[in-house]
C-alpha positions as CSV (number, residue, x, y, z in Angstrom):
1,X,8.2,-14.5,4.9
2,X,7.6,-13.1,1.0
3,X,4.8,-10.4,0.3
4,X,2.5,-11.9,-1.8
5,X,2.2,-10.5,-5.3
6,X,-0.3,-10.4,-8.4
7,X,0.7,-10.7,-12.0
8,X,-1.9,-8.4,-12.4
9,X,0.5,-5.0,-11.5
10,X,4.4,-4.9,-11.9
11,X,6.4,-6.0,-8.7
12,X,7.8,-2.7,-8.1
13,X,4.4,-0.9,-8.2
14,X,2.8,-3.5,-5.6
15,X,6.1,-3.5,-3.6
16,X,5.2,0.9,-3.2
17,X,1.8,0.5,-2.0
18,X,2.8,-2.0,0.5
19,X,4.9,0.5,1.6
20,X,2.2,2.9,1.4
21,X,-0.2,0.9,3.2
22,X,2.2,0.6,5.6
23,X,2.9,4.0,6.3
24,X,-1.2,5.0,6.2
25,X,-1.4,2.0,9.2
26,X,0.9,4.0,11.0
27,X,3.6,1.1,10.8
28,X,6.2,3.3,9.3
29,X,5.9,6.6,11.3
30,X,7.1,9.1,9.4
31,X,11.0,10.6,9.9
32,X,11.4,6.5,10.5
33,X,14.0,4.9,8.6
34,X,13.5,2.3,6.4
35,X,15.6,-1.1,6.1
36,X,18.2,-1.0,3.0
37,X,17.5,-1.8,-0.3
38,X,18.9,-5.5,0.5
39,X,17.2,-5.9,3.5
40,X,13.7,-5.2,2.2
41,X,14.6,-7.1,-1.0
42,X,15.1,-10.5,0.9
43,X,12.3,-9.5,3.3
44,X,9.8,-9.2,0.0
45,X,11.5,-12.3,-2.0
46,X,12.1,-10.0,-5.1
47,X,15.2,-8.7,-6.9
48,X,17.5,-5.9,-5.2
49,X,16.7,-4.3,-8.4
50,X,13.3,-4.4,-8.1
51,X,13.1,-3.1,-5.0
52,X,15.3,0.2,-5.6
53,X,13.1,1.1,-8.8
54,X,10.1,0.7,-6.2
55,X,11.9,3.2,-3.2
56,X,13.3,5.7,-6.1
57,X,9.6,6.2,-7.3
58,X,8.5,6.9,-3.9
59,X,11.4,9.4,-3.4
60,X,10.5,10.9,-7.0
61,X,6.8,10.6,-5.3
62,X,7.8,12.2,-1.7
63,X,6.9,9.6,0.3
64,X,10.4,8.6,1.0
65,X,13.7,10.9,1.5
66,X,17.1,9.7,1.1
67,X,19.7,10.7,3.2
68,X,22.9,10.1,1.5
69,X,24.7,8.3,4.1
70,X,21.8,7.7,6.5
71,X,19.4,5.9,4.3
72,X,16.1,6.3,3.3
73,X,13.4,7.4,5.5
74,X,9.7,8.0,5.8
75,X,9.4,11.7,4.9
76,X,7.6,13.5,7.2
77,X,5.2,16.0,4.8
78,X,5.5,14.1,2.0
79,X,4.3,10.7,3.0
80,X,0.6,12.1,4.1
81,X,-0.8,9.9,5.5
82,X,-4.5,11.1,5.2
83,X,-3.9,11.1,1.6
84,X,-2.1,7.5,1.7
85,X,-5.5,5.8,3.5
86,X,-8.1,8.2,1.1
87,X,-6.3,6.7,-2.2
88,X,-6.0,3.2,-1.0
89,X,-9.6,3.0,0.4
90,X,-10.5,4.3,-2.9
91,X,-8.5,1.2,-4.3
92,X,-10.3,-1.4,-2.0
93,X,-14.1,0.3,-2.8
94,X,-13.4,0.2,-6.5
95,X,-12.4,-3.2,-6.1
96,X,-15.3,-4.2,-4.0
97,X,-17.5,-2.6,-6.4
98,X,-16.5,-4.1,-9.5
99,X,-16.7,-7.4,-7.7
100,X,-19.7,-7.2,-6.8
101,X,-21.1,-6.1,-10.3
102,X,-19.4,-8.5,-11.7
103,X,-21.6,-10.8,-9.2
104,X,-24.6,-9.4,-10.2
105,X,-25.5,-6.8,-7.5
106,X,-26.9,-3.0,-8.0
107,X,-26.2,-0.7,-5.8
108,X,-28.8,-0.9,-3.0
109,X,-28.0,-4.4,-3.0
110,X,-24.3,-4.1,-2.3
111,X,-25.2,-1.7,0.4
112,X,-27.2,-4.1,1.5
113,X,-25.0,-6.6,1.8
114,X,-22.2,-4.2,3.4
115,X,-24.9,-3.4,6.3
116,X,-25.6,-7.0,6.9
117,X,-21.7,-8.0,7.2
118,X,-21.2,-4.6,9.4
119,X,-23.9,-5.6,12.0
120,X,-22.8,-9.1,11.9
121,X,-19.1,-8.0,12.6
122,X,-20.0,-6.1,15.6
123,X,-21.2,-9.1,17.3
């Protein structure tokens, strides 16, 4: 099945926080190898090209390490994955945030409202 994408962000940068995300939920472990640049192009439903301008940024980035005849793989400092889940939860609260402004709500109320759906989640 396609990843879903936005025409909000370029392809390539969505396709490298998927891959992110997927390293920070421990799906890719890091020293893990990656599919091909083929592979993960049909697997997203986006140009080969697309893809390989999305895995060379995170090489350029560290996350990823190419091995020349090997293939890419998770790199095992550079993909940290504490940093990986503090800059994408920092993604997601922005996002919550500014939807809930945008809704009306100050911040007491959007706490809240994040207590009330907490408490009801745990039941």
């Amino acid at each position: 099945m396609a990843w879903k994408f936005n025409n909000e962000t370029p392809i390539y940068f969505q396709i490298m926080e998927e891959i992110k995300r997927q390293i920070a939920q421990g799906i890719l472990q890091p020293g893990a190898q990656i599919p091909s640049v083929r592979e993960l192009a049909v697997i997203a439903g986006v140009n080969p090209n697309t893809m390989q301008k999305a895995l060379s940024e995170l090489e350029r980035e560290g996350v990823l390490i190419s091995q020349r005849t090997s293939g890419r793989f998770v790199a095992e400092s550079g993909g940290n994955v504490d940093s990986m889940k503090a800059e994408l939860s920092r993604k997601y609260i922005v996002a919550f945030v500014s939807n809930m402004r945008e809704l009306g709500y100050d911040n007491q109320a959007m706490l809240g409202r994040l207590s009330e759906y907490l408490e009801e989640e745990k039941k």
